[in-house]
Every structure is written in structure tokens, then in C-alpha cells.
PDB file of N, CA, C and O in Angstrom, chain B, residues numbered from 101:
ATOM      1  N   UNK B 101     -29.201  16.572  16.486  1.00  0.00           N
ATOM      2  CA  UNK B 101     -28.519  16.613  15.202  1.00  0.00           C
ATOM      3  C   UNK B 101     -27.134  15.967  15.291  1.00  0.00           C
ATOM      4  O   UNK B 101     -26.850  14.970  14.629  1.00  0.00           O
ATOM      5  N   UNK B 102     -26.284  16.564  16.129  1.00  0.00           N
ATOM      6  CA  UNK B 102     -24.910  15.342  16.427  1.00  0.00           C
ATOM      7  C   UNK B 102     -25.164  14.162  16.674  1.00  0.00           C
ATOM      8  O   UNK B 102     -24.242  13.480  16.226  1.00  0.00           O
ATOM      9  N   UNK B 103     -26.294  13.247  17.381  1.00  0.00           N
ATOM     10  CA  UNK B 103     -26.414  12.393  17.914  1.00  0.00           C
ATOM     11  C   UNK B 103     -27.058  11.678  16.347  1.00  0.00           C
ATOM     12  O   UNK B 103     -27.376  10.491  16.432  1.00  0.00           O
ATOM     13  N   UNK B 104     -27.205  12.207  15.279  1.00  0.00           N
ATOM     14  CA  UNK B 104     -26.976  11.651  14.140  1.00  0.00           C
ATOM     15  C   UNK B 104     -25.946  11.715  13.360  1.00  0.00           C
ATOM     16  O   UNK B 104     -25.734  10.745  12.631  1.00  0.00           O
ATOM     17  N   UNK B 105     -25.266  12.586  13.325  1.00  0.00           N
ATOM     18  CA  UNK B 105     -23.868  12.720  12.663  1.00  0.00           C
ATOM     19  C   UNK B 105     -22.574  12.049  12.977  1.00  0.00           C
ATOM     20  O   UNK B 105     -21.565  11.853  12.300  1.00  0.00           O
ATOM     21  N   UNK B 106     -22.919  11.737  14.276  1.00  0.00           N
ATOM     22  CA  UNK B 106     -21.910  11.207  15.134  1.00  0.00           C
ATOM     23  C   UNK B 106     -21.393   9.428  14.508  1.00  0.00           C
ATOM     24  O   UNK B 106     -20.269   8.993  14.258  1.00  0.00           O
ATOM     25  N   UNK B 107     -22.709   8.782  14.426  1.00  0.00           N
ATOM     26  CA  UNK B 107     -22.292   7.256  13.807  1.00  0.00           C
ATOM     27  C   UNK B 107     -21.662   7.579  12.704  1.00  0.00           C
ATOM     28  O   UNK B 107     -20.460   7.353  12.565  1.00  0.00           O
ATOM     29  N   UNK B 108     -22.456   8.191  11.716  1.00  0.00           N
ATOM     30  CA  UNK B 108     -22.007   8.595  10.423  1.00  0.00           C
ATOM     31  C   UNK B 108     -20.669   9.176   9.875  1.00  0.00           C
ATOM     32  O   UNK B 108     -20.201   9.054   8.743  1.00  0.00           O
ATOM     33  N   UNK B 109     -20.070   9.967  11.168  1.00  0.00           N
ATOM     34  CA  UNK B 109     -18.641  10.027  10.578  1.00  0.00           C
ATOM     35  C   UNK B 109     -17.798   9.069  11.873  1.00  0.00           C
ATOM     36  O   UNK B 109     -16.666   9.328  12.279  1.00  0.00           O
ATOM     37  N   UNK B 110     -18.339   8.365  12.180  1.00  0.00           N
ATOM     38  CA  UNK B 110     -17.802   7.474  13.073  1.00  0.00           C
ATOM     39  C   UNK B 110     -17.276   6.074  11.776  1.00  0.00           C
ATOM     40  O   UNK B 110     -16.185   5.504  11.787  1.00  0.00           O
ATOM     41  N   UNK B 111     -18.066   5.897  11.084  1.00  0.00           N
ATOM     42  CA  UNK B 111     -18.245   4.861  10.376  1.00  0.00           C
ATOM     43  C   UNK B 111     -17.856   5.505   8.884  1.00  0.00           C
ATOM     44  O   UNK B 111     -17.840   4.610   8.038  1.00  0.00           O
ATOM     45  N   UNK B 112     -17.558   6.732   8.376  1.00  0.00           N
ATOM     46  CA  UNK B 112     -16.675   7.017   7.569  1.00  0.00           C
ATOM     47  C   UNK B 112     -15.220   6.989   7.636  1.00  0.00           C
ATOM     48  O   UNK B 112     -14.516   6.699   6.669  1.00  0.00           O
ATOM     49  N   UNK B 113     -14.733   7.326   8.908  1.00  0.00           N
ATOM     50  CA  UNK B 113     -13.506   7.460   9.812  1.00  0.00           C
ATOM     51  C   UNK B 113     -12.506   6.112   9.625  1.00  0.00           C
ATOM     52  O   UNK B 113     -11.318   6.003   9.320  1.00  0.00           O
ATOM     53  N   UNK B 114     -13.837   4.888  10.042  1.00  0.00           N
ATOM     54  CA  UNK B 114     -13.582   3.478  10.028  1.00  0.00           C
ATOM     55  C   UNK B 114     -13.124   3.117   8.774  1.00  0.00           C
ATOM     56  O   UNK B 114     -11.988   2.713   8.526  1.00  0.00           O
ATOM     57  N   UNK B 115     -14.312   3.318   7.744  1.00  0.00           N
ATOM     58  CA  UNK B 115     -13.940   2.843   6.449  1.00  0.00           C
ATOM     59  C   UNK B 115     -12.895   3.055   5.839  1.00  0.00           C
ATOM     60  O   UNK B 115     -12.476   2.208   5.049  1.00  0.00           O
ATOM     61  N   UNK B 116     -12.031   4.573   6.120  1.00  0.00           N
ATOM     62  CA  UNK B 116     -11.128   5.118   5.388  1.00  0.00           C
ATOM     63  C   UNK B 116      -9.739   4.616   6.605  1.00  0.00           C
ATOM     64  O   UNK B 116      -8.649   4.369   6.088  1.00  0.00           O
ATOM     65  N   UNK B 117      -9.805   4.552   7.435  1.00  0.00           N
ATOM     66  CA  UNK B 117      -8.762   3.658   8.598  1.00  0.00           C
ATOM     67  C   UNK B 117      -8.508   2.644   7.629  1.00  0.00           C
ATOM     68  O   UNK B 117      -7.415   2.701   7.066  1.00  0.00           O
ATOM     69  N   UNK B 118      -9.548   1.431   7.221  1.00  0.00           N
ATOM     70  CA  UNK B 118      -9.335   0.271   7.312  1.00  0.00           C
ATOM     71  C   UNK B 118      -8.833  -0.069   5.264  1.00  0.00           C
ATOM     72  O   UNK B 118      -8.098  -0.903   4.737  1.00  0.00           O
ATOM     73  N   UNK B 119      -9.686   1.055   4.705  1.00  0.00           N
ATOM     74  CA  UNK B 119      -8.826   1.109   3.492  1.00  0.00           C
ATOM     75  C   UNK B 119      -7.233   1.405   3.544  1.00  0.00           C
ATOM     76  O   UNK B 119      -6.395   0.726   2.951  1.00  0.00           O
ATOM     77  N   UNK B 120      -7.003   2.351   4.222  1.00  0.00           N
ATOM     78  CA  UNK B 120      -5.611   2.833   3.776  1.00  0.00           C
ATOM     79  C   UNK B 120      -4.863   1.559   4.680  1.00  0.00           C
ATOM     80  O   UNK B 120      -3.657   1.790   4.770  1.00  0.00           O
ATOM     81  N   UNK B 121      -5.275   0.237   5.393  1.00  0.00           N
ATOM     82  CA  UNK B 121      -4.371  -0.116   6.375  1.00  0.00           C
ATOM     83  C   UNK B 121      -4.386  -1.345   4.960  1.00  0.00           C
ATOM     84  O   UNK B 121      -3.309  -1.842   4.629  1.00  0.00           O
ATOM     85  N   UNK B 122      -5.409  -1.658   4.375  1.00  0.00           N
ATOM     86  CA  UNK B 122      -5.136  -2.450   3.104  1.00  0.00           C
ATOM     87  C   UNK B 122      -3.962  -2.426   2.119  1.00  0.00           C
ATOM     88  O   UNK B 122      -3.054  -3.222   1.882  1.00  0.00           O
ATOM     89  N   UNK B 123      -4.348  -1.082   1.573  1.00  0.00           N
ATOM     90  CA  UNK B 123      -3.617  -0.632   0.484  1.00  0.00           C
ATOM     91  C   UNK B 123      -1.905  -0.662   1.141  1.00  0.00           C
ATOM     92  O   UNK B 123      -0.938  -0.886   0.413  1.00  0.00           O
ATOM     93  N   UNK B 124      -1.812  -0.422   2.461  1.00  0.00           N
ATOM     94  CA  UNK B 124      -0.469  -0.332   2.945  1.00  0.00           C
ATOM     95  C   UNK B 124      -0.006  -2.013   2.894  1.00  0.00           C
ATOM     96  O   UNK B 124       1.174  -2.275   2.662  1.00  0.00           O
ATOM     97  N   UNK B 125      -0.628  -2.706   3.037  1.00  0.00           N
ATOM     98  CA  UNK B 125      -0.847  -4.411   3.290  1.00  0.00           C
ATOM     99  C   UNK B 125      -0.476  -4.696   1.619  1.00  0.00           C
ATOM    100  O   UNK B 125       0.691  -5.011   1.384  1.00  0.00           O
ATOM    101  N   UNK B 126      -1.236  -4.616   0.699  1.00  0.00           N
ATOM    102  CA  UNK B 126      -1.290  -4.575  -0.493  1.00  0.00           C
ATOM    103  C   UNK B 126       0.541  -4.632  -1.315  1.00  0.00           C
ATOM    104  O   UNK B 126       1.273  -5.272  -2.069  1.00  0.00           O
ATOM    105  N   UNK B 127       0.451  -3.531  -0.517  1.00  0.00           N
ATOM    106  CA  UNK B 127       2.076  -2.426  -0.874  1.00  0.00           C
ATOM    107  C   UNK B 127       3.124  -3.467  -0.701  1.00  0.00           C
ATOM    108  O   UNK B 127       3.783  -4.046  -1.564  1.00  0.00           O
ATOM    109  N   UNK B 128       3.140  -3.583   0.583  1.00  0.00           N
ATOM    110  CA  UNK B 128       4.153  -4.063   0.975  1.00  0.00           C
ATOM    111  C   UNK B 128       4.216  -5.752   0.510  1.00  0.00           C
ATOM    112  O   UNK B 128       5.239  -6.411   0.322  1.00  0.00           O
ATOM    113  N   UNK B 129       2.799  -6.206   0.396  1.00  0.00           N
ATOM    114  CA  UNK B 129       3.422  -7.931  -0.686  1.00  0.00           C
ATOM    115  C   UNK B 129       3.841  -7.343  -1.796  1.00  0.00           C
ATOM    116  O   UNK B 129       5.057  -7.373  -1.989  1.00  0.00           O
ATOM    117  N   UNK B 130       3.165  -6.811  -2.585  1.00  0.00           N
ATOM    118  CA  UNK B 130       3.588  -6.570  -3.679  1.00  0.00           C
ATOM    119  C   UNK B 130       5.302  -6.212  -3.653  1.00  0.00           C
ATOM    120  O   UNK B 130       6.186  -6.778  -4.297  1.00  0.00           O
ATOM    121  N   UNK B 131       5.402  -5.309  -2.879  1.00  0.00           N
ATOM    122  CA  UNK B 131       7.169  -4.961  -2.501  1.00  0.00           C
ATOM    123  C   UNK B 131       8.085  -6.674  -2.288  1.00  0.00           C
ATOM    124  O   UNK B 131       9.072  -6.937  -2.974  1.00  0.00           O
ATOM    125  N   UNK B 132       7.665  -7.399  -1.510  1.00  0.00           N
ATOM    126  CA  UNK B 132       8.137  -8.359  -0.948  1.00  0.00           C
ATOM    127  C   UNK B 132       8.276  -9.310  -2.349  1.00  0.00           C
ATOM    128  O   UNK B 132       9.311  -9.930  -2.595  1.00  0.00           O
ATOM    129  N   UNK B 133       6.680  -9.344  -3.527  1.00  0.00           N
ATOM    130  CA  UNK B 133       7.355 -10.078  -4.574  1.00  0.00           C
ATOM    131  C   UNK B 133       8.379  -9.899  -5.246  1.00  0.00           C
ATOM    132  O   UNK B 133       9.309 -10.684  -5.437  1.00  0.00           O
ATOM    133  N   UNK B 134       8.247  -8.965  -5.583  1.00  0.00           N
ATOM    134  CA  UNK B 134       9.001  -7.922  -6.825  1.00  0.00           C
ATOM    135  C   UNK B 134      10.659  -8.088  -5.966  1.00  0.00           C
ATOM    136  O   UNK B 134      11.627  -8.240  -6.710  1.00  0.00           O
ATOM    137  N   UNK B 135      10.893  -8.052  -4.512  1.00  0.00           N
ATOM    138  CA  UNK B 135      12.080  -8.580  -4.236  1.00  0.00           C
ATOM    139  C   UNK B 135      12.633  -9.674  -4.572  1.00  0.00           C
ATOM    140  O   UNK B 135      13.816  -9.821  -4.879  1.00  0.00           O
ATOM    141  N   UNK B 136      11.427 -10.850  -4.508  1.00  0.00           N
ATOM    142  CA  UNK B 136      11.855 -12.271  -4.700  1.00  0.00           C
ATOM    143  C   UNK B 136      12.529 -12.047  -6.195  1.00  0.00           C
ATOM    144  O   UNK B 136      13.670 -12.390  -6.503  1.00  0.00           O
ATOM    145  N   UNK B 137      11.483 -11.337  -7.129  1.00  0.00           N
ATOM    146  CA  UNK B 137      11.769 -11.706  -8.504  1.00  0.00           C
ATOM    147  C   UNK B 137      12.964 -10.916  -8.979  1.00  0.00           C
ATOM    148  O   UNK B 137      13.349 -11.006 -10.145  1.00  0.00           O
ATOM    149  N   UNK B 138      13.535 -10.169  -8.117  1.00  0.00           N
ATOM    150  CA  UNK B 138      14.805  -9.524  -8.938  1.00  0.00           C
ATOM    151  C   UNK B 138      15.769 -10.327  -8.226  1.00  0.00           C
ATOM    152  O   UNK B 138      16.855 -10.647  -8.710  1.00  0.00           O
ATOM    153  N   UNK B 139      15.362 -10.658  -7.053  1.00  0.00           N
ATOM    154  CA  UNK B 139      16.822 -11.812  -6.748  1.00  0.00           C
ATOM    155  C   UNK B 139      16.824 -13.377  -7.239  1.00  0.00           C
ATOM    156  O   UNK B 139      17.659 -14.269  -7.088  1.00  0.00           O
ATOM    157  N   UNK B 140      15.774 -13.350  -7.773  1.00  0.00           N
ATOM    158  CA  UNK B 140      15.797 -14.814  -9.328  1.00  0.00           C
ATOM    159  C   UNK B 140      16.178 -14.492  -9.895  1.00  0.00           C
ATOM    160  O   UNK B 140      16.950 -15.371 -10.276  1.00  0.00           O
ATOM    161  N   UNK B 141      16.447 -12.897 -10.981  1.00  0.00           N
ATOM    162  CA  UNK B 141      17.080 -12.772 -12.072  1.00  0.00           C
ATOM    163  C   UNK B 141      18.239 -12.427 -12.191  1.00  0.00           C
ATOM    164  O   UNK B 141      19.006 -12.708 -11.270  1.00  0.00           O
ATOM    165  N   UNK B 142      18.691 -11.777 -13.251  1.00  0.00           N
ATOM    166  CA  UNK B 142      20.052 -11.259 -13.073  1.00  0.00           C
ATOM    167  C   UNK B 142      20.026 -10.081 -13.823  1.00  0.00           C
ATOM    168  O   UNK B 142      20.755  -9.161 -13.454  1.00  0.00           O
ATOM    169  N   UNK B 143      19.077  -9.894 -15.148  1.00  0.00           N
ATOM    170  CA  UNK B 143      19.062  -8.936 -15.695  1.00  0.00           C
ATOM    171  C   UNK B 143      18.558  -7.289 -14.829  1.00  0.00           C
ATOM    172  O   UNK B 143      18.158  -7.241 -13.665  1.00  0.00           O
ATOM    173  N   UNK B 144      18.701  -6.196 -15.665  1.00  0.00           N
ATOM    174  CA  UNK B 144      18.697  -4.966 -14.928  1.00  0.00           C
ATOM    175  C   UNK B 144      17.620  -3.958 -15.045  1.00  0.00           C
ATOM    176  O   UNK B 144      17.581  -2.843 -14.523  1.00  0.00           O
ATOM    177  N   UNK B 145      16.655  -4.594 -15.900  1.00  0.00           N
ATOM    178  CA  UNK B 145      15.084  -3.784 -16.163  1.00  0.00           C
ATOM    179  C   UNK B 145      14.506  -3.886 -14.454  1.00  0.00           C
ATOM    180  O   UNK B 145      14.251  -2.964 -13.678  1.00  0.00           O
ATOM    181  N   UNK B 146      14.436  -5.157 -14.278  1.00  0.00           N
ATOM    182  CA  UNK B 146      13.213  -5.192 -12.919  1.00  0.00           C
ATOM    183  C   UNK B 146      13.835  -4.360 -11.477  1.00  0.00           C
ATOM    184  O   UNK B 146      13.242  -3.844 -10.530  1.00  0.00           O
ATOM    185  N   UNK B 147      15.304  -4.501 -11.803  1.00  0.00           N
ATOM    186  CA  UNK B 147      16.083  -4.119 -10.835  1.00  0.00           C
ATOM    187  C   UNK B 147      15.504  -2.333 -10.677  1.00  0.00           C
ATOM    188  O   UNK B 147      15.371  -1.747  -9.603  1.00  0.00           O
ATOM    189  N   UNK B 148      15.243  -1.768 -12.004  1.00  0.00           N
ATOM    190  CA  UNK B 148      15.410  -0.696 -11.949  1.00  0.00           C
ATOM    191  C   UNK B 148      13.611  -0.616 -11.663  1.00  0.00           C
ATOM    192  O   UNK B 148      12.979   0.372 -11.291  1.00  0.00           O
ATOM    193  N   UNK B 149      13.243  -1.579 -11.881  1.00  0.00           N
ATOM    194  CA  UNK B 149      11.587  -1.241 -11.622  1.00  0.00           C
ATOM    195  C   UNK B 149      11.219  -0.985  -9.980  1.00  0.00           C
ATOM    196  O   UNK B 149      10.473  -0.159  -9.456  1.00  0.00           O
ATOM    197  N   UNK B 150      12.236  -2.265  -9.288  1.00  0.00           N
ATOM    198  CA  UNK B 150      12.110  -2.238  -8.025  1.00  0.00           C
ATOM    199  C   UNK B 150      12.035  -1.329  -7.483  1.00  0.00           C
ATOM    200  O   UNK B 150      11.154  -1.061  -6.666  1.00  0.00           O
ATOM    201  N   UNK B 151      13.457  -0.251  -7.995  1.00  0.00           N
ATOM    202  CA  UNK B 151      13.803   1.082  -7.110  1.00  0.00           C
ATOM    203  C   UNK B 151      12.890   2.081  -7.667  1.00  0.00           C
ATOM    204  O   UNK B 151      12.753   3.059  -6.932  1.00  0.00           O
ATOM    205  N   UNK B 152      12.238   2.109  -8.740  1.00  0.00           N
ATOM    206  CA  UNK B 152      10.779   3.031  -8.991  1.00  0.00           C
ATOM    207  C   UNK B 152       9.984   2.521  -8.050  1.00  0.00           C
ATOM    208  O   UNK B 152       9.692   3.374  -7.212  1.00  0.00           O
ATOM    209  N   UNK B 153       9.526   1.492  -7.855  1.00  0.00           N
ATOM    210  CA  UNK B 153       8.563   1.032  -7.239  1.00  0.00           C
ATOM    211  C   UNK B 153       8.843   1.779  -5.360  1.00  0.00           C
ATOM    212  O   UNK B 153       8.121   2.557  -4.736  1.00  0.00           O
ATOM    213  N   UNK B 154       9.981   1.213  -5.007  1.00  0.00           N
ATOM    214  CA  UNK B 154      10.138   1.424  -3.603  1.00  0.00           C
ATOM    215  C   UNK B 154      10.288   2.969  -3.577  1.00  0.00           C
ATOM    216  O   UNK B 154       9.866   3.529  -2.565  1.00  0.00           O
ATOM    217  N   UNK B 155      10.912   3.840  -4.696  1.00  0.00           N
ATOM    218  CA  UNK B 155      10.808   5.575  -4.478  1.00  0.00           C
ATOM    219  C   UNK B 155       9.354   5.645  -4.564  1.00  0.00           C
ATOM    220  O   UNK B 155       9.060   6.785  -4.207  1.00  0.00           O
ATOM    221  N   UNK B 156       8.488   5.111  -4.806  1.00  0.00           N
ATOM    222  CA  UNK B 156       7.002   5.809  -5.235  1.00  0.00           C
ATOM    223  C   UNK B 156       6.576   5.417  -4.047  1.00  0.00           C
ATOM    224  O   UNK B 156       5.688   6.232  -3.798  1.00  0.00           O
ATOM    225  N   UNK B 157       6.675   4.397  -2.807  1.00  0.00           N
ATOM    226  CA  UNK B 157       6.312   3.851  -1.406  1.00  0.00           C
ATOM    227  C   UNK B 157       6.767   4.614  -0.524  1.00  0.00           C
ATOM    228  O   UNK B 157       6.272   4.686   0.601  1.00  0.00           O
ATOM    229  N   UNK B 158       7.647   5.205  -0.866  1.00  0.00           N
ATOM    230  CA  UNK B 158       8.413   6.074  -0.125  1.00  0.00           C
ATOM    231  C   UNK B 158       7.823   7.716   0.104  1.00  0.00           C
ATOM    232  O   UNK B 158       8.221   8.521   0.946  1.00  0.00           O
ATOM    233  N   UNK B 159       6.846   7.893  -0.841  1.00  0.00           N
ATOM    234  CA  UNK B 159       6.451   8.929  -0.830  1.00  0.00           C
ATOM    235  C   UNK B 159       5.579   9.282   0.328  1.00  0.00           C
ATOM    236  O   UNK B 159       5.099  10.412   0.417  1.00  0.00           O
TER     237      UNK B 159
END
């Protein structure tokens, strides 16, 4: 019975490793644009989006 269970959460383990190493990948371009684009602008909406954005990464 382990010697079936064993791949099976071997290969759930994997899947959920390799999602969350995405979504962290994901995060951080997205972080890296949203830098570019507030240091193109000058106005103070995105500025303030940024620092929502980076408190919610932060969590």
C-alpha cells in the first residue's frame, strides 16, 4: 500500500514545489515592471500602487 502512495505524493509534493517557485518568479517580474514604470513617471497613483503591491509580497 505505501509502495503505491509513495509516487503519488511524491509527485504531488513536486507539483506544488514547482508551482509556488513560479508564482514567486511571476511576482517578482511583475515587481521589477511596475519599478521600471514608476521611475518613467512622475505622477503619484502608481507610486502608491507599487507600495500596495510590494506590502501584499511581503506577506
Amino acid at each position: 500500500m505505501i509502495g503505491l502512495l509513495a509516487p503519488l505524493v511524491g509527485a504531488t509534493v513536486k507539483t506544488m514545489c514547482m508551482s509556488m517557485l513560479s508564482e514567486k518568479l511571476l511576482q517578482q517580474v511583475i515587481l521589477i515592471l511596475l519599478r521600471r514604470l514608476v521611475e518613467s513617471t512622475k505622477n503619484e497613483v502608481d507610486d502608491k500602487i507599487l507600495q500596495a503591491y510590494e506590502k501584499s509580497i511581503a506577506k
